[in-house]
N, C-alpha and C positions, 0 to 999 in steps of 0.2 A: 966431827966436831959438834960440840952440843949448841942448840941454835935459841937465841930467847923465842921465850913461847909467845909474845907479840909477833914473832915473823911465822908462826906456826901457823896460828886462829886467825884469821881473816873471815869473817862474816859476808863482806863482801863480795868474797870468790864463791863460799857455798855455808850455810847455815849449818850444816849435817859435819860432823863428829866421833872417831871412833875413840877411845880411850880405854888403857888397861892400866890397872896400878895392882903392882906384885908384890910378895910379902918377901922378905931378908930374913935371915939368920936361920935357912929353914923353917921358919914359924908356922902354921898354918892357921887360915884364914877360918876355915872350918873344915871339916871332913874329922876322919879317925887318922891320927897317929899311929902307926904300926909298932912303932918301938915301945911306946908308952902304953898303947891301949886307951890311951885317954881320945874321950869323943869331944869335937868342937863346933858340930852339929848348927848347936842353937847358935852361932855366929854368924849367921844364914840372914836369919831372919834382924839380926842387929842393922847387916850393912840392905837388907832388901829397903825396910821400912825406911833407914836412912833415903835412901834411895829417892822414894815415894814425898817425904816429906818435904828434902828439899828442891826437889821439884815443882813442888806447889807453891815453896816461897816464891825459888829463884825465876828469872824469865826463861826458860830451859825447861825443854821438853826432853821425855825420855821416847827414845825408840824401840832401841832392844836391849836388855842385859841378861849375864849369866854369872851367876856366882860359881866359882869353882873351889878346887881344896886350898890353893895358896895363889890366888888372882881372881880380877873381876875383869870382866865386859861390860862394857856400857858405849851404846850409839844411841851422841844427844842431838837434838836440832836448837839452836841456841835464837833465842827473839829477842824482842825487843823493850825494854823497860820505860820508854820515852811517855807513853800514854797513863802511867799510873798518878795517881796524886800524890802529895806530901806524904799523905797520911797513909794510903799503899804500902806506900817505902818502907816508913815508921814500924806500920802492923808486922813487915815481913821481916826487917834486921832485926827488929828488937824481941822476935822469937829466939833467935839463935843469939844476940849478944843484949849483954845488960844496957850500952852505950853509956856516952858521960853524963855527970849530973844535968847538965843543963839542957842535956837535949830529952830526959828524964823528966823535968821540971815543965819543961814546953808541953808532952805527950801525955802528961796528969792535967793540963792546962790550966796551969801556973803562967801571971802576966810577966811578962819579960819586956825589957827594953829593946829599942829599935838595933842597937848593935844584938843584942843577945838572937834576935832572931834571925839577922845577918848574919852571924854566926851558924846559926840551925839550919839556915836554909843551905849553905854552904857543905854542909854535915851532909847534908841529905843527897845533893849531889853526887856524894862521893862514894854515897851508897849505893845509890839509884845506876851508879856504872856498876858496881859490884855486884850486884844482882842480877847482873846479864853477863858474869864475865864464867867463862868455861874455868879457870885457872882457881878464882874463889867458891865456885863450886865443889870441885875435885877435894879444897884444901879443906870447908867445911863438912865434907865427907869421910873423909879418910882419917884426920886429928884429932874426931872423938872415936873411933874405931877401935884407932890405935891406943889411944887412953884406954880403954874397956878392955881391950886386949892382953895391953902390960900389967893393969893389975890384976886380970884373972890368971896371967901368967909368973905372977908376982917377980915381974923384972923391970926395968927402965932401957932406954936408946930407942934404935927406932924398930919400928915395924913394919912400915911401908918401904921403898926402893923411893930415892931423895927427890925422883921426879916421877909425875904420871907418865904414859907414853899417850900421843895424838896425832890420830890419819887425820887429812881431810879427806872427806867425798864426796868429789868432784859431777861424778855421773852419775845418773840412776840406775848404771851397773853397778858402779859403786856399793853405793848405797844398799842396792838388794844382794848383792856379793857378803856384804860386810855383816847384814841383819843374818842373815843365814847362816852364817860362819859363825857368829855369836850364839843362835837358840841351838845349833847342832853342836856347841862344847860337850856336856853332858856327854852325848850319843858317840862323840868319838872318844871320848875318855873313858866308855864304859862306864859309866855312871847312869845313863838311864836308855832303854829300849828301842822306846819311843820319843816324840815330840810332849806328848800331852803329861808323859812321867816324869819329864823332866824337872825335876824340882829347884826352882828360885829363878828358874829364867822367864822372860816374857813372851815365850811362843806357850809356856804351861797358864801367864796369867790372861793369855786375848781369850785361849780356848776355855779356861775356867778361870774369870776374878776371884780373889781370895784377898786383894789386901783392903783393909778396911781401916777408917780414920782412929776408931778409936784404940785399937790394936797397936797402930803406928807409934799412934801419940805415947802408949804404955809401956812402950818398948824405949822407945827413945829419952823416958821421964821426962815429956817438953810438958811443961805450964797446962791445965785446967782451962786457962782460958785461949786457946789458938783456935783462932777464927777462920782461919780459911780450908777451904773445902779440899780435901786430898784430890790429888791431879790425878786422871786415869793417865794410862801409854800415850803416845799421839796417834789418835785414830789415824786409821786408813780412808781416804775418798775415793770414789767410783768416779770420780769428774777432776780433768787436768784443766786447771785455769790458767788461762793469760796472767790474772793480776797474783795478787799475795796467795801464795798456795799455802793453806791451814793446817794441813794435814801430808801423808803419805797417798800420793798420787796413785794409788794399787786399789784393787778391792783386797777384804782381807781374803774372803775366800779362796784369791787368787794364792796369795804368800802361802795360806796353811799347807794347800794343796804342795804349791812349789817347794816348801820348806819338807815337809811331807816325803814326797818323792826325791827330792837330793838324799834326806835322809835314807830311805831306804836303797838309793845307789851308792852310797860310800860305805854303805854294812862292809866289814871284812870277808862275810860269806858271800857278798852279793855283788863282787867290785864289778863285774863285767854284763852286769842284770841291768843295762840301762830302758829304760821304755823305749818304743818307740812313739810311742805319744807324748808329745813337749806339754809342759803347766802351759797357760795362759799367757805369763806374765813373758815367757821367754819366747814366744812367738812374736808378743807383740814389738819386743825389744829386739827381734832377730840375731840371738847368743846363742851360739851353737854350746850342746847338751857339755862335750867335753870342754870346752874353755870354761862354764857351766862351773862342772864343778870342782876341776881344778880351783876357780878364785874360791868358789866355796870351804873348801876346806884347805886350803892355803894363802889365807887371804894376810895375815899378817905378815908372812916370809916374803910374799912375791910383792906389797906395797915396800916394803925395807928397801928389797933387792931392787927397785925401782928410782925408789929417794936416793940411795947408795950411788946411781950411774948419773943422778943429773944433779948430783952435789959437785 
């Protein structure tokens, strides 16, 4: 039974997010079309930059994604909007919506009366939630997509599947289970080699950056004047803190390696080529190599088949 997505997101139980939203009607997101020969290649770069940009508005961090031929990946860490000012808020909605006259009139600073600003400030609120919520994320992601999509496909309905899908992750198996399983799409779809060829996921941007502000912005045709600074990945820390943890608890060099070496034990040629030298990261976590990469590369089926026994 499908469950509201308030009982889903709980920030409170863990920050950390996996999310896939899938394309209907056979459409494809990008790749080549076998039937038609038509390539949809450049649609890659539509939803990355997307990607990139509203991460910089929203309070939401990106972890890992992968763009595929008819789906994405994305694992977010979702923060906090409490600390920003009015005027924060203001800079970050009013990139993505035009909002109403009057809070238009405030933001040109035009005087207003004591209701009118009671009003604004009310407005702003309502924003200042939305900017931290996983759900207006997703919907500002995917609804200009799908707009760009239908009319280079010159059709109308939908494009996307009527809901995203969302794990939480709960543990730091979790969590390194889930990133891995996302930058290894590519590699088991046959689509790239290696880690570093993989094109549009974020194990291809930690090892080589590539997306850049003004690129994003051109792509997207957002406004000349957006001010804030494109958001990189959420770095990796070499130090676990007690208090607010900023980042992913890992070093990176740890994951690449890690990610690295999964990869090259799930090759097809290579299924029984495990090392016997464990990453770093799974020593310290003490996860044996086969539970390993079982989640790794079955990490969607066996979270399902999990939620499925304690519904």
């Amino acid at each position: 039974m499908t469950q509201p997505r308030k009982q889903l997101i709980s920030p409170a139980d863990t920050p950390y997010y996996h999310c896939v939203s899938r394309c209907v009607r056979r459409a494809f997101l990008c790749g080549s079309d076998k039937v038609t020969g038509q390539s949809y290649e450049h649609r890659r770069q539509w939803l990355e930059h997307r990607i990139h940009l509203l991460s910089s508005i929203f309070a939401i961090d990106i972890c890992a994604y992968a763009v595929m031929s008819n789906h994405y990946h994305l694992v977010v860490k979702l923060s906090e909007s409490g600390e920003w000012t009015d005027q924060m808020v203001l800079d970050r909605w009013l990139t993505l919506y035009k909002g109403p006259l009057l809070v238009q009139r405030y933001y040109n600073g035009e005087t207003l009366s004591k209701v009118e600003k009671e009003a604004v400030s009310d407005i702003i609120d309502v924003w200042r939630k939305r900017l931290q919520s996983l759900s207006w994320f997703m919907k500002c992601l995917n609804e200009p997509i799908a707009r760009l999509a239908n009319a280079e496909d010159n059709c109308t309905g939908h494009f996307w599947e009527s809901r995203f899908k969302s794990q939480a992750l709960l543990t730091d198996e979790a969590l390194l289970s889930c990133m891995a399983y996302v930058d290894l799409n590519p590699i088991r779809a046959g689509m790239a080699k290696t880690p570093e060829t993989s094109e549009h996921t974020s194990i291809q941007e930690r090892i080589n950056p590539v997306i850049t502000l003004e690129s994003a912005i051109k792509d997207q045709a957002l406004a000349s004047e957006f001010k804030l600074p494109i958001k990189p990945l959420l770095p990796f820390e070499d130090t676990i803190r007690s208090t607010c943890q900023a980042g992913i608890a890992y070093l990176l060099s740890d994951y690449l390696q890690l990610v690295d070496w999964t990869g090259r034990a799930v090759r097809d040629d290579k299924r029984g080529a495990i090392p016997e030298h464990l990453p770093p990261i799974l020593k310290r976590f003490n996860i044996p190599a086969e539970h390993w990469l079982t989640n790794s590369q079955h990490f969607e089926q066996i979270v399902h088949r999990r939620f499925r026994k304690s519904a």
